[in-house]
N, C-alpha and C positions, 0 to 999 in steps of 0.2 A: 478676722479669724475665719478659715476656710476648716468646709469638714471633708475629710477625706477616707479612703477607702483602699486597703493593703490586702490582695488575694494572698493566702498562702494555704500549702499542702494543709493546716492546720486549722485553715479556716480563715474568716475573713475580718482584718484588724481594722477596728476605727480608733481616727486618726484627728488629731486638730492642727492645723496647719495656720501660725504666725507669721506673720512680718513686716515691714513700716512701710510707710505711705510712699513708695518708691520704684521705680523701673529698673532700679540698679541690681547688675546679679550680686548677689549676699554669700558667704557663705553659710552652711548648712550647721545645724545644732538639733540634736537629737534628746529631750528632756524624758526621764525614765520616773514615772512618779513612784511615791512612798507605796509601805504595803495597806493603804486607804485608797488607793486607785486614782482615778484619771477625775477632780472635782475641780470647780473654778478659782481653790486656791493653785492648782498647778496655771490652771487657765491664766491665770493674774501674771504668773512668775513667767509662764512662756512670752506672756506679752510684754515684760519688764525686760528681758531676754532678747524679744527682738526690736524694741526698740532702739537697743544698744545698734543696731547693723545686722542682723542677722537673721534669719529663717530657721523658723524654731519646728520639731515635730514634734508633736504630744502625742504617744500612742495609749491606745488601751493594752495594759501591756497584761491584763486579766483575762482578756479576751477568749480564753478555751473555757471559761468558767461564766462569765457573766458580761452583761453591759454595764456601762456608768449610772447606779451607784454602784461599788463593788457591796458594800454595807446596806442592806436597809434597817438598820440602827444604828442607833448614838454610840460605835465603838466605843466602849469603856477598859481599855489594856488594866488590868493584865485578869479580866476577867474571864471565865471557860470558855462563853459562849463570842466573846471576841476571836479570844486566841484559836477555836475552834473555826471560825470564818478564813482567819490568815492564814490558816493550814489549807482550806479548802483553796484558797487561789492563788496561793505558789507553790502547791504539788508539784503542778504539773508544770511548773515552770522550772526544767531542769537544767541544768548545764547544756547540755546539747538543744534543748528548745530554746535556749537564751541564744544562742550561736544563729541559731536558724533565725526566729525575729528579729534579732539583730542585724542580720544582711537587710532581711528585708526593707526594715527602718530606711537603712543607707540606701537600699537602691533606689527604693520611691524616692527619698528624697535628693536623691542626684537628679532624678530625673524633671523635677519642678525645674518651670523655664528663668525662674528668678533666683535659681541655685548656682554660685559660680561652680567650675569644675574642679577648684582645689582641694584641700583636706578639709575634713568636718568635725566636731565633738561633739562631746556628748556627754551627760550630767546625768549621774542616779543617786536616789536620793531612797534611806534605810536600806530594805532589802535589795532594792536596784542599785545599789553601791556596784555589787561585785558582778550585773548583771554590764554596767559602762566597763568594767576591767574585763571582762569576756570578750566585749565585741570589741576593745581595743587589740586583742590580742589575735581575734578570728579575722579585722579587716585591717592590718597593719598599713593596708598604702591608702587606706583613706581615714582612718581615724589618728588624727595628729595630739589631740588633747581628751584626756578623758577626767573626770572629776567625781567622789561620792561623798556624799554630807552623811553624814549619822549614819554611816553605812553597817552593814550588821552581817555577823560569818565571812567577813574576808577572810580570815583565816583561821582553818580548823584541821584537826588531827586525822582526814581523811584525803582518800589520793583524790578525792573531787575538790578541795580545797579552792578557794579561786584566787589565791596570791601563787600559785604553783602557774598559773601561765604567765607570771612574769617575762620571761625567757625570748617569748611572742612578739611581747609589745614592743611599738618602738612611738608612741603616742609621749610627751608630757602630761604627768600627771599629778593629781594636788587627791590628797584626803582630809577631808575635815572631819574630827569625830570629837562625840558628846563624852561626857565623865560620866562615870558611875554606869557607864554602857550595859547591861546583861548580856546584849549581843557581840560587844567587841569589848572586852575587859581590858585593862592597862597592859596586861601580857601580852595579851594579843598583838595591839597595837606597839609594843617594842618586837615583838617577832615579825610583823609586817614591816617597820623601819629596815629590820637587819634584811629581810629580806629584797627590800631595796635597793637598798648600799653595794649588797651581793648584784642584783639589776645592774647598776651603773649609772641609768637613765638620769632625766630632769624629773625629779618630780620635789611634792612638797608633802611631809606628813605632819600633822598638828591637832592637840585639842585643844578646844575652843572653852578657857574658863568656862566655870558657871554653867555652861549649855548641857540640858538636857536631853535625851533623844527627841526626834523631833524639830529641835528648835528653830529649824530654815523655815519650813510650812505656819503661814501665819494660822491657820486654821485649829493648828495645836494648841489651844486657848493653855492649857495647865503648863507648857512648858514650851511655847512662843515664847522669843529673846528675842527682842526689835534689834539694840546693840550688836549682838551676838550676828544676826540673819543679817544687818547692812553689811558686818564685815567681810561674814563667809560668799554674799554676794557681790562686794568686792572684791575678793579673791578670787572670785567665779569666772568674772570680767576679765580680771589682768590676767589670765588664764589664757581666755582665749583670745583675746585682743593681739595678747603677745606673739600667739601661734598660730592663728589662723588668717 
């Protein structure tokens, strides 16, 4: 695990850079942590990630707001002083600053000398769901697969919406989402299908029994699903195996 360092107009993103024991160029994987920030349950899953073959980037993707921890407490959802934290470090993480660090993400990581030059993906996980569907849509010739677990607000009754850049993408793409969502209710997630379909593209939309938000990140002690997270990471896999 290398640590790395992204200049941007916004300031400057730290970064953990994965990948196996190898001289072979890999392609490139871009992992977007939950809204609990960049901690070594991400760390674990980037290195699970590149073991498979590939070159993982962890960014801080809180980075206008703080360093890793993003929390210094034992998050307890769906309490004030939680929810009050989560607002504070994706204010500022708008649609158009998603666009922006998201280039970025991808340019550093072309540039690593163990990055082949082909397409890359890139995985977000809760609030970073719709942040991987941005930058799928802002880097179309180089984001090929893009993927969100438990992702939350893809799609809402406002023209910022992030199922509205559909149209952009031209990435394969997989959604996995939890039941009893607050943030992506059963409507939701049948309006994001149709809106799909309407797309054309590859993709896959599914809920994951039983799984409650969270459930990919082992760290989620009250609602970790080992079953549930081997499968949605085998999904994860044949994802990108298939495409990249």
């Amino acid at each position: 695990m290398q640590q790395v360092e992204i200049p941007t107009l916004d300031g400057t993103i730290g970064a953990l850079l994965a990948r196996p024991d190898t001289t072979e160029k890999l392609p490139g994987i871009i992992q977007l942590t939950d809204g609990l920030g960049l901690r070594q349950a991400h760390v674990d899953l980037s290195n699970s990630i590149a073991e498979r073959g590939y070159v993982v980037l962890t960014p801080n993707i809180f980075y206008r707001t703080t360093k890793p921890p993003a929390f210094d407490f034992e998050p307890d959802f769906p309490s004030e002083r939680a929810r009050n934290r989560f607002r504070e470090l994706t204010g500022p993480l708008t649609p158009e600053a998603m666009v922006r660090d998201g280039s970025a993400y991808i340019d550093v990581l072309s540039v690593q000398p163990l990055v082949s030059r082909g397409p890359m993906g890139v995985v977000g996980f809760c609030f970073a769901g719709q942040f991987a569907l941005r930058m799928a849509a802002a880097r179309p010739g180089r984001i090929a697969a893009a993927a969100s677990f438990h992702g939350g607000g893809l799609v809402t009754d406002t023209d910022q919406s992030p199922h509205l850049v559909l149209p952009r993408v031209k990435a394969r793409l997989y959604f996995g989402h939890a039941v009893n969502d607050q943030g992506m209710p059963a409507d939701a997630i049948e309006e994001l299908d149709r809106a799909l379909q309407a797309w054309g593209g590859e993709y896959e939309n599914e809920t994951y029994d039983g799984a409650l938000h969270g459930w990919m990140i082992a760290d989620h002690r009250k609602v970790y699903n080992p079953e549930q997270a081997e499968r949605g990471f085998a999904k994860l896999m044949a994802l990108f195996d298939s495409t990249l």
